[in-house]
mmCIF file as gemmi writes it, N, C-alpha and C atoms, coordinates in Angstrom:
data_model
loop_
_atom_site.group_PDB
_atom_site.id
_atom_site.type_symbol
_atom_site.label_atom_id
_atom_site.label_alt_id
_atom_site.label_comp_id
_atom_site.label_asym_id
_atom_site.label_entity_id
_atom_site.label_seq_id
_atom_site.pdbx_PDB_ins_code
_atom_site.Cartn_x
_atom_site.Cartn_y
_atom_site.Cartn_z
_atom_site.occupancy
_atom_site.B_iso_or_equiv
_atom_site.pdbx_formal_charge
_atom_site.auth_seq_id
_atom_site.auth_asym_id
_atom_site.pdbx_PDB_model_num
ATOM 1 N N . UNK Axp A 1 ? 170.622 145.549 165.437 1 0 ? 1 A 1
ATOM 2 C CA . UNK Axp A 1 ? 171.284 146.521 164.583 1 0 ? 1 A 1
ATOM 3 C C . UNK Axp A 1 ? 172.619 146.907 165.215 1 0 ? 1 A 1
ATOM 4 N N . UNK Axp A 2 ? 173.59 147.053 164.238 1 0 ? 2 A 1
ATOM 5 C CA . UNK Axp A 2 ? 175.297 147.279 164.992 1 0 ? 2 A 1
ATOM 6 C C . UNK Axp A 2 ? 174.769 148.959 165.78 1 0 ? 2 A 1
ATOM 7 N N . UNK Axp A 3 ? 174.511 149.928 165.086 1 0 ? 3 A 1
ATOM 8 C CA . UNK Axp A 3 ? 173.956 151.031 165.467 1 0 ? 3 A 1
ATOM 9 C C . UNK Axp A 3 ? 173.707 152.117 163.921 1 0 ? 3 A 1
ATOM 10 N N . UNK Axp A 4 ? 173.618 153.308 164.626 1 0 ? 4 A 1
ATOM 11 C CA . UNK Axp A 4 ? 172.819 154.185 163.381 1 0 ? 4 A 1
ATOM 12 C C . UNK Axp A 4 ? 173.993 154.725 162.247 1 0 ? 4 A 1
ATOM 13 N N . UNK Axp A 5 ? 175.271 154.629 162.285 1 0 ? 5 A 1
ATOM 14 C CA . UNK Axp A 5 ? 176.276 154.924 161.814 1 0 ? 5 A 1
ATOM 15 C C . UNK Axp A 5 ? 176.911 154.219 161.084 1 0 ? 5 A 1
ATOM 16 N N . UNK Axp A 6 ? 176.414 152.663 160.967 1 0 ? 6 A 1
ATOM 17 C CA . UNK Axp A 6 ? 177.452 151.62 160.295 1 0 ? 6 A 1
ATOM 18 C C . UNK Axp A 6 ? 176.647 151.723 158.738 1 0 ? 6 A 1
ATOM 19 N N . UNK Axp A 7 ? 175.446 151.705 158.792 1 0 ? 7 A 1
ATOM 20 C CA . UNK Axp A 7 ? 174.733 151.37 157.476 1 0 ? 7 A 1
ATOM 21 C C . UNK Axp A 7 ? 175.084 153.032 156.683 1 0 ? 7 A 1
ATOM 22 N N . UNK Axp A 8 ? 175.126 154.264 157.062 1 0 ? 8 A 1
ATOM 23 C CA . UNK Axp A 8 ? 175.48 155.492 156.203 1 0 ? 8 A 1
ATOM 24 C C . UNK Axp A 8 ? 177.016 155.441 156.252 1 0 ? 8 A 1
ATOM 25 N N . UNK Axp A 9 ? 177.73 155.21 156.986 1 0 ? 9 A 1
ATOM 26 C CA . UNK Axp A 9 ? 179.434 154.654 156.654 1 0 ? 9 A 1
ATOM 27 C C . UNK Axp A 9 ? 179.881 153.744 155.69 1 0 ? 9 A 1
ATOM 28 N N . UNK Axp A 10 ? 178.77 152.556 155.45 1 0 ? 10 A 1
ATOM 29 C CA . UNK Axp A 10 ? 178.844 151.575 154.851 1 0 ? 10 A 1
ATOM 30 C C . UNK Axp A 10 ? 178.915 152.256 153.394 1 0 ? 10 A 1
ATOM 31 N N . UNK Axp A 11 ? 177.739 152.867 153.161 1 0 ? 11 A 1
ATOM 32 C CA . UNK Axp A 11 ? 177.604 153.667 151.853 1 0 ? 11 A 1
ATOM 33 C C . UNK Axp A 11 ? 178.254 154.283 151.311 1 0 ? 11 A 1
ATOM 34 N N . UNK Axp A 12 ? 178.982 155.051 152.268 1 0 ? 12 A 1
ATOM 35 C CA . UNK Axp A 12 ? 179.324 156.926 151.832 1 0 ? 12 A 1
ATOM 36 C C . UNK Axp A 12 ? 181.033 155.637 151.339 1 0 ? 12 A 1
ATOM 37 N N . UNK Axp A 13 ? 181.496 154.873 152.111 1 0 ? 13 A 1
ATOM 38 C CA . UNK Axp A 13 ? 183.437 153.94 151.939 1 0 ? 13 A 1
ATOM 39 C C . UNK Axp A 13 ? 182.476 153.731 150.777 1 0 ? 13 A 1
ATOM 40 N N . UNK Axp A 14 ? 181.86 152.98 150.489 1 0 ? 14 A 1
ATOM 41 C CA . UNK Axp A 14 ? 181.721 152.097 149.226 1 0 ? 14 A 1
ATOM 42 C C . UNK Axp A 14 ? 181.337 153.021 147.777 1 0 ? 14 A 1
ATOM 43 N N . UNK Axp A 15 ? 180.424 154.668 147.788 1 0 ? 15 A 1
ATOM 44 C CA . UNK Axp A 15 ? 180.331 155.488 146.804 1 0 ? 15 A 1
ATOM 45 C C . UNK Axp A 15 ? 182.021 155.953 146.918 1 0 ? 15 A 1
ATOM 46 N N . UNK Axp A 16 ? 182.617 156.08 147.913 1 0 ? 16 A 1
ATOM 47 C CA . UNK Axp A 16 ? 183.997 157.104 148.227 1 0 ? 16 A 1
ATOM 48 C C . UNK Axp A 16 ? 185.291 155.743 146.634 1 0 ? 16 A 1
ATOM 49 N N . UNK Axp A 17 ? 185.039 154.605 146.895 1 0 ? 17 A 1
ATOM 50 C CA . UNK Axp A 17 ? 185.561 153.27 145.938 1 0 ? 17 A 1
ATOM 51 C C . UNK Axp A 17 ? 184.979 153.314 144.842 1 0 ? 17 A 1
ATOM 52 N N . UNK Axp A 18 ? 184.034 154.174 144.093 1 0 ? 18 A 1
ATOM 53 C CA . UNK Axp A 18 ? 183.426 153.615 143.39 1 0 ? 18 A 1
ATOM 54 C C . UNK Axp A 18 ? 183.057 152.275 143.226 1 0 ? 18 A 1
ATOM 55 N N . UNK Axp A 19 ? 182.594 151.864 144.372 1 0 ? 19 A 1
ATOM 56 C CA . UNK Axp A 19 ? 181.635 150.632 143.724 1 0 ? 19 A 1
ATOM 57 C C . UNK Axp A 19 ? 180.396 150.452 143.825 1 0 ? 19 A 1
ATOM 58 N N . UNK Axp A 20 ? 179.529 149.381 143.264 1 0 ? 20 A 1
ATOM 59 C CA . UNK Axp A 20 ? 178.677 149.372 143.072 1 0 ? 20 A 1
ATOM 60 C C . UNK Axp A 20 ? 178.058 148.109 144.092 1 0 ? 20 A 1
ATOM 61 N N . UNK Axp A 21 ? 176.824 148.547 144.846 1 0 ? 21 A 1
ATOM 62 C CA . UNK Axp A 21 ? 176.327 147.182 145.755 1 0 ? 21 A 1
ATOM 63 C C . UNK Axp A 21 ? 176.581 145.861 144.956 1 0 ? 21 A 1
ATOM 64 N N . UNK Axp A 22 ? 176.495 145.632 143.395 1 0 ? 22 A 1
ATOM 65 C CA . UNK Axp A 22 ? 176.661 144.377 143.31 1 0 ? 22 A 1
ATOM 66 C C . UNK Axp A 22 ? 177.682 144.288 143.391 1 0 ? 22 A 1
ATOM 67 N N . UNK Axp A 23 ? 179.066 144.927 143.201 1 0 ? 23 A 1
ATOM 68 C CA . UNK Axp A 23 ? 180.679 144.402 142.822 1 0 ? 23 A 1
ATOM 69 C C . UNK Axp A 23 ? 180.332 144.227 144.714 1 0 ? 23 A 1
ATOM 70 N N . UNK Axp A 24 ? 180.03 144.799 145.905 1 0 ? 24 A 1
ATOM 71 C CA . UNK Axp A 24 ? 180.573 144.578 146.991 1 0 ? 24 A 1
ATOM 72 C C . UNK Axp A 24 ? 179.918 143.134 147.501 1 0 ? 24 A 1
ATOM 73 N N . UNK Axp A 25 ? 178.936 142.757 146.623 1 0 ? 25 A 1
ATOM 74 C CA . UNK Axp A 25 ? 178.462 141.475 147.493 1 0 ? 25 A 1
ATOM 75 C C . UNK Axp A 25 ? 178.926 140.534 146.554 1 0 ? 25 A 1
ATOM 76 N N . UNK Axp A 26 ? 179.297 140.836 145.62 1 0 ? 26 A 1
ATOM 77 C CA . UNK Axp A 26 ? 180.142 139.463 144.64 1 0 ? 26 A 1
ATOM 78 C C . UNK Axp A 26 ? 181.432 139.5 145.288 1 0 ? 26 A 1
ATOM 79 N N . UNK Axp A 27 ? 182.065 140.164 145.981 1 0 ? 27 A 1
ATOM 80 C CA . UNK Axp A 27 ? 183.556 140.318 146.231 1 0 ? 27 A 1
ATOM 81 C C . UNK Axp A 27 ? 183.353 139.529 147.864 1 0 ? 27 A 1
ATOM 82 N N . UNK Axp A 28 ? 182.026 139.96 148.541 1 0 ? 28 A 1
ATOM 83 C CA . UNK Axp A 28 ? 181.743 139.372 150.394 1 0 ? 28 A 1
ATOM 84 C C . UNK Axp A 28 ? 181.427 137.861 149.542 1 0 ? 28 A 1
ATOM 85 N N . UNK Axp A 29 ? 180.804 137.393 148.374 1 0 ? 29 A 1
ATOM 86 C CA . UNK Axp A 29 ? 179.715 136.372 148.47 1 0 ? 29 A 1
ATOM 87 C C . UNK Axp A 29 ? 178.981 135.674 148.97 1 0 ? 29 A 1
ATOM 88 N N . UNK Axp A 30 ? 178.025 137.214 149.066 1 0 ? 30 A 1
ATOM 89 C CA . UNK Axp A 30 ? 176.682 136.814 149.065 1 0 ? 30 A 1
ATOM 90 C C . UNK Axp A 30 ? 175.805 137.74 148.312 1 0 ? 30 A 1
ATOM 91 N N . UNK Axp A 31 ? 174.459 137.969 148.342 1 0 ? 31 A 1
ATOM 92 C CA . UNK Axp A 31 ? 173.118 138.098 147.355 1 0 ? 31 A 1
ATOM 93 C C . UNK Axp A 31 ? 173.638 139.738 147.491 1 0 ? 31 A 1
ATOM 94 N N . UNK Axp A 32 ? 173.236 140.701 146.048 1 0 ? 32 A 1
ATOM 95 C CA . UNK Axp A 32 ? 172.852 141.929 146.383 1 0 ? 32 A 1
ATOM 96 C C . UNK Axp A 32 ? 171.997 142.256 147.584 1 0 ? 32 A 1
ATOM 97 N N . UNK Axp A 33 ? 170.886 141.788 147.13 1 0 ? 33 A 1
ATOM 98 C CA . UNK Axp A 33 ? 169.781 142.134 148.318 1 0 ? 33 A 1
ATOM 99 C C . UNK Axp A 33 ? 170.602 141.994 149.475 1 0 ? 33 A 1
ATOM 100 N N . UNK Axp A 34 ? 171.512 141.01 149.891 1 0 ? 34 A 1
ATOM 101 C CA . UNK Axp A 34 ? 171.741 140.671 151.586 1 0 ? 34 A 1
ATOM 102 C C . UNK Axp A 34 ? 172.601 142.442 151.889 1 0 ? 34 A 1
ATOM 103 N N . UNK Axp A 35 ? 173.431 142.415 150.602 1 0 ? 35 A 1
ATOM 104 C CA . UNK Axp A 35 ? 173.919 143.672 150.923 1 0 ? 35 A 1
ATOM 105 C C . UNK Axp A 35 ? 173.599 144.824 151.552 1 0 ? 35 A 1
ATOM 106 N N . UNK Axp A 36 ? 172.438 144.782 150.24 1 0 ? 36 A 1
ATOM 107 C CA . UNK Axp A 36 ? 171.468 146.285 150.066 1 0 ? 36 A 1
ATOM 108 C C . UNK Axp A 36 ? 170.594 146.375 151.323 1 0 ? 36 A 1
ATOM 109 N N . UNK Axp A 37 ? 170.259 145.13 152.353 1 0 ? 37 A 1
ATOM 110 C CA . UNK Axp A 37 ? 170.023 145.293 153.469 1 0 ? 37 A 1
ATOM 111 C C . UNK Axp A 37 ? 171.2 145.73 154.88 1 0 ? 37 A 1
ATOM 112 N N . UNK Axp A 38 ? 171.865 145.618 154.391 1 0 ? 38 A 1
ATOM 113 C CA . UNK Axp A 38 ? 173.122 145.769 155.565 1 0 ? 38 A 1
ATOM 114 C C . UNK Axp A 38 ? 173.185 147.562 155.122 1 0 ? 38 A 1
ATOM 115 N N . UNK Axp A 39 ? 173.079 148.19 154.011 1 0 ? 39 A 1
ATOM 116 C CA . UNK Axp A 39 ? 173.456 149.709 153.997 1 0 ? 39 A 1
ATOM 117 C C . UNK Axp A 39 ? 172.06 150.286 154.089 1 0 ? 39 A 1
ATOM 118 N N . UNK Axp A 40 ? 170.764 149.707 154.153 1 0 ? 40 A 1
ATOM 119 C CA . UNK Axp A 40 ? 169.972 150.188 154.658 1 0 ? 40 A 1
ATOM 120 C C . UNK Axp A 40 ? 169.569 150.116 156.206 1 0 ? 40 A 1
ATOM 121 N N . UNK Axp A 41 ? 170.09 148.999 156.532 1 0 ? 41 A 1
ATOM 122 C CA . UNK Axp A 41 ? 169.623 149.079 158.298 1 0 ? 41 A 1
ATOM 123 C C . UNK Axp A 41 ? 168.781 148.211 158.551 1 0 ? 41 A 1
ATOM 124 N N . UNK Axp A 42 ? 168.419 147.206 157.847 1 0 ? 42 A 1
ATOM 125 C CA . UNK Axp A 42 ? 167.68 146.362 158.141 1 0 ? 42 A 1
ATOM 126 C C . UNK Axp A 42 ? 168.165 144.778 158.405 1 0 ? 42 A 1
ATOM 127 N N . UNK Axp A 43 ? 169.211 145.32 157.935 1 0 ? 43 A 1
ATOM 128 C CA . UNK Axp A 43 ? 169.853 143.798 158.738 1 0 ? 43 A 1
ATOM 129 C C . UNK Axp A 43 ? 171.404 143.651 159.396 1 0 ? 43 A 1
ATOM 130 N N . UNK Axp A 44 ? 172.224 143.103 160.112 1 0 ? 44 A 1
ATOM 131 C CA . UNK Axp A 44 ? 173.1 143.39 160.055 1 0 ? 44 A 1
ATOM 132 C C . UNK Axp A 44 ? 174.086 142.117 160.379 1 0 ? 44 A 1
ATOM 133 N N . UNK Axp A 45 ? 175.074 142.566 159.287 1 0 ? 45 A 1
ATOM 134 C CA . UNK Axp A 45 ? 175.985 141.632 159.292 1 0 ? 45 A 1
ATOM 135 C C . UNK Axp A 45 ? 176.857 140.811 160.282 1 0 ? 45 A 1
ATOM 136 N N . UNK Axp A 46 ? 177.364 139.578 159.959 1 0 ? 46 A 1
ATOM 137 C CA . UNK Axp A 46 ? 178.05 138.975 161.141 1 0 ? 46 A 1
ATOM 138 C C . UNK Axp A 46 ? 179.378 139.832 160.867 1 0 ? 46 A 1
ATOM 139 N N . UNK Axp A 47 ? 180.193 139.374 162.516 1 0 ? 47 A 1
ATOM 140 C CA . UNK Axp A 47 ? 181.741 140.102 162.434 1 0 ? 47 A 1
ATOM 141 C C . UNK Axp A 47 ? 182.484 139.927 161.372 1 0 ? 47 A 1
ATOM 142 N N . UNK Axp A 48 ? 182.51 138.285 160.537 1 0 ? 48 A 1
ATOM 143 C CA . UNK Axp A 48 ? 183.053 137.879 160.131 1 0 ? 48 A 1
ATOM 144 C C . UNK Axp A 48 ? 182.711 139.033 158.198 1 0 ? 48 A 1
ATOM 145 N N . UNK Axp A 49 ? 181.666 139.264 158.746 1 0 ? 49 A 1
ATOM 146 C CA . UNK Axp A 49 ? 181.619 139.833 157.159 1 0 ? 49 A 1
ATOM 147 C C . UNK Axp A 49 ? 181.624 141.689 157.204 1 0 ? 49 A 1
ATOM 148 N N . UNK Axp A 50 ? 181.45 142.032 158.617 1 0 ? 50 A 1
ATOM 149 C CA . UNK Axp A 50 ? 182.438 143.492 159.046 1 0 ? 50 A 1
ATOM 150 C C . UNK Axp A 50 ? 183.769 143.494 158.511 1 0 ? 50 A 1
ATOM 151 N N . UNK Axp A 51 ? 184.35 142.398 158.857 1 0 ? 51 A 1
ATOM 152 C CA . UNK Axp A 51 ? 186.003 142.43 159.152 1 0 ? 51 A 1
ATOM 153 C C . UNK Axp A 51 ? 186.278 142.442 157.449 1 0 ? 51 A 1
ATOM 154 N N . UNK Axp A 52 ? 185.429 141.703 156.608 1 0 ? 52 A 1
ATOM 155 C CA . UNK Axp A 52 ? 185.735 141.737 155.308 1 0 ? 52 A 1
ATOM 156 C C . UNK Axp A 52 ? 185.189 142.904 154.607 1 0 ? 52 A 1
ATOM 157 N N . UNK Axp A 53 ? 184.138 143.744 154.721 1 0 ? 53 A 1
ATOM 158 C CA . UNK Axp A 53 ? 184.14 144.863 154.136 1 0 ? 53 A 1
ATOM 159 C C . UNK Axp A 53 ? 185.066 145.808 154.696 1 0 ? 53 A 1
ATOM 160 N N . UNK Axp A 54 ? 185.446 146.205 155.906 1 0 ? 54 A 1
ATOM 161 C CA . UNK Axp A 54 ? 186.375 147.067 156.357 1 0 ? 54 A 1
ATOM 162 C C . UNK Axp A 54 ? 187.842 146.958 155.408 1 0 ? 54 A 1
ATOM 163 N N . UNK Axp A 55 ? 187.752 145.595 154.761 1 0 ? 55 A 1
ATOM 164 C CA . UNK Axp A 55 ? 189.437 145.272 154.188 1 0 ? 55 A 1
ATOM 165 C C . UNK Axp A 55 ? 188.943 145.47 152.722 1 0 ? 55 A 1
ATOM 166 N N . UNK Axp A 56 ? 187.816 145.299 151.976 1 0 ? 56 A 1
ATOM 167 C CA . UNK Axp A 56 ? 187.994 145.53 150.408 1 0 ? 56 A 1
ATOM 168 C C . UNK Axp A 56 ? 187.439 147.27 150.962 1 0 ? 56 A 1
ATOM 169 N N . UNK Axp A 57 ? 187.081 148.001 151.582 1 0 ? 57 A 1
ATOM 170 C CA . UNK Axp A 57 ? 186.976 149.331 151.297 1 0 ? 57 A 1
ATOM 171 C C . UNK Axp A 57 ? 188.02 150.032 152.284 1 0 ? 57 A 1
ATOM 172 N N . UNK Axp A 58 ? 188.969 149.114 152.458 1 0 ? 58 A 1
ATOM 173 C CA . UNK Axp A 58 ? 190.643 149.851 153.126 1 0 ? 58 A 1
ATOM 174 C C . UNK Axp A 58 ? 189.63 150.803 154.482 1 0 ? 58 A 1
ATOM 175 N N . UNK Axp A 59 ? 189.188 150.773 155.179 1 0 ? 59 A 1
ATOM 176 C CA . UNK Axp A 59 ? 189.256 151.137 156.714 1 0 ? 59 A 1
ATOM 177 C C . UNK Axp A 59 ? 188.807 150.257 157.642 1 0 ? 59 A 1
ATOM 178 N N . UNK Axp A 60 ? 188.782 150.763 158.597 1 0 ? 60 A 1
ATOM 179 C CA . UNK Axp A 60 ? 189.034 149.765 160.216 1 0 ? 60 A 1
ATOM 180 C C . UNK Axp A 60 ? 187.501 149.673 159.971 1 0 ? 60 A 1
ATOM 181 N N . UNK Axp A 61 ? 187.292 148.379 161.27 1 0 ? 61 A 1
ATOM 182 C CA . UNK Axp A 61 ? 186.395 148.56 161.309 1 0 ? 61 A 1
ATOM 183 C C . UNK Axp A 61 ? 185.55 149.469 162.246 1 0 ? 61 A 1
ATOM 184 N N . UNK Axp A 62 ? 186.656 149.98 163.293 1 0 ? 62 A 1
ATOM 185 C CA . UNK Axp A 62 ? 185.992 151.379 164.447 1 0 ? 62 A 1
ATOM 186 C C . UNK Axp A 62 ? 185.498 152.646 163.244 1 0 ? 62 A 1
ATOM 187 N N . UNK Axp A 63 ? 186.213 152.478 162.14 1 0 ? 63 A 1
ATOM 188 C CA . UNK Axp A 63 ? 185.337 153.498 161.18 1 0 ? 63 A 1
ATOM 189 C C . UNK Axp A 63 ? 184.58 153.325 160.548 1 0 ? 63 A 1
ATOM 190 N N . UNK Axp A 64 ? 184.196 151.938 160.468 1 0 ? 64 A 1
ATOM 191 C CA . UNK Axp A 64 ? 182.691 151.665 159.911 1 0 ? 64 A 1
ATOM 192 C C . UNK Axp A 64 ? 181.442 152.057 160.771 1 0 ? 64 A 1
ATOM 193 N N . UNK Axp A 65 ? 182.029 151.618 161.983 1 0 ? 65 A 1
ATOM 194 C CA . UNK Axp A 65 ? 180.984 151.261 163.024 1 0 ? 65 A 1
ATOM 195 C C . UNK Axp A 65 ? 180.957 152.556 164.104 1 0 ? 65 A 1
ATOM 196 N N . UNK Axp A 66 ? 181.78 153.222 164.474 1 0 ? 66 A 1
ATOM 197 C CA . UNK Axp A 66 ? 181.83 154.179 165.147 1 0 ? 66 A 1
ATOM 198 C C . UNK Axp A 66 ? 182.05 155.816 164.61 1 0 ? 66 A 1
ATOM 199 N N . UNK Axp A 67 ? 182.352 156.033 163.406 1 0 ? 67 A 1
ATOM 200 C CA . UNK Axp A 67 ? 182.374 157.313 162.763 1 0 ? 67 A 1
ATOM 201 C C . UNK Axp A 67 ? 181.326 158.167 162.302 1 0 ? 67 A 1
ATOM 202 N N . UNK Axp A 68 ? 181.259 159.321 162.663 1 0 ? 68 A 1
ATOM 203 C CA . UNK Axp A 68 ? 179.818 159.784 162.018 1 0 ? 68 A 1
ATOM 204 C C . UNK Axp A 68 ? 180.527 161.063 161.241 1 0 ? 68 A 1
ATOM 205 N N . UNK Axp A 69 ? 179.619 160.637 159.94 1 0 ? 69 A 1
ATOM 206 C CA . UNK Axp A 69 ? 179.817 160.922 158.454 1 0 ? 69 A 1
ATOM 207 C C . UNK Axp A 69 ? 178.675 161.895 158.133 1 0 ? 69 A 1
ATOM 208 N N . UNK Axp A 70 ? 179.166 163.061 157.969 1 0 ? 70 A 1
ATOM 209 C CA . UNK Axp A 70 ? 178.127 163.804 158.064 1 0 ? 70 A 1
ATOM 210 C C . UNK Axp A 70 ? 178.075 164.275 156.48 1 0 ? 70 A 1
């Protein structure tokens, strides 16, 4: 697991965009589900697909991964 902060960061950028888990895994391509596991915590993504959600929801990735969103 990246740690306890990336999967509720993940959420809160992507409700903050209005989007929806499917528009964000049609836009990464890959499965809802692979998604819907990465913002629950049960799985976690390679760098390569950090570096691409940090850029369709416009922040770094130290604010995905290191910010706590209260």
């Amino acid at each position: 697991m990246v740690n306890d902060y990336f999967p509720k960061n993940l959420r809160f950028c992507r409700l903050q965009k209005g989007l929806r888990q499917e528009d964000m895994a049609n836009e990464l391509h890959i499965t809802r589900q692979a998604y819907c596991n990465y913002e629950n915590g049960q799985r976690t993504p390679s760098v390569d697909i950090i570096v691409a959600i940090a850029g369709l929801l416009d922040v770094s990735t130290d604010y995905l991964l290191c910010n706590k969103i209260q």
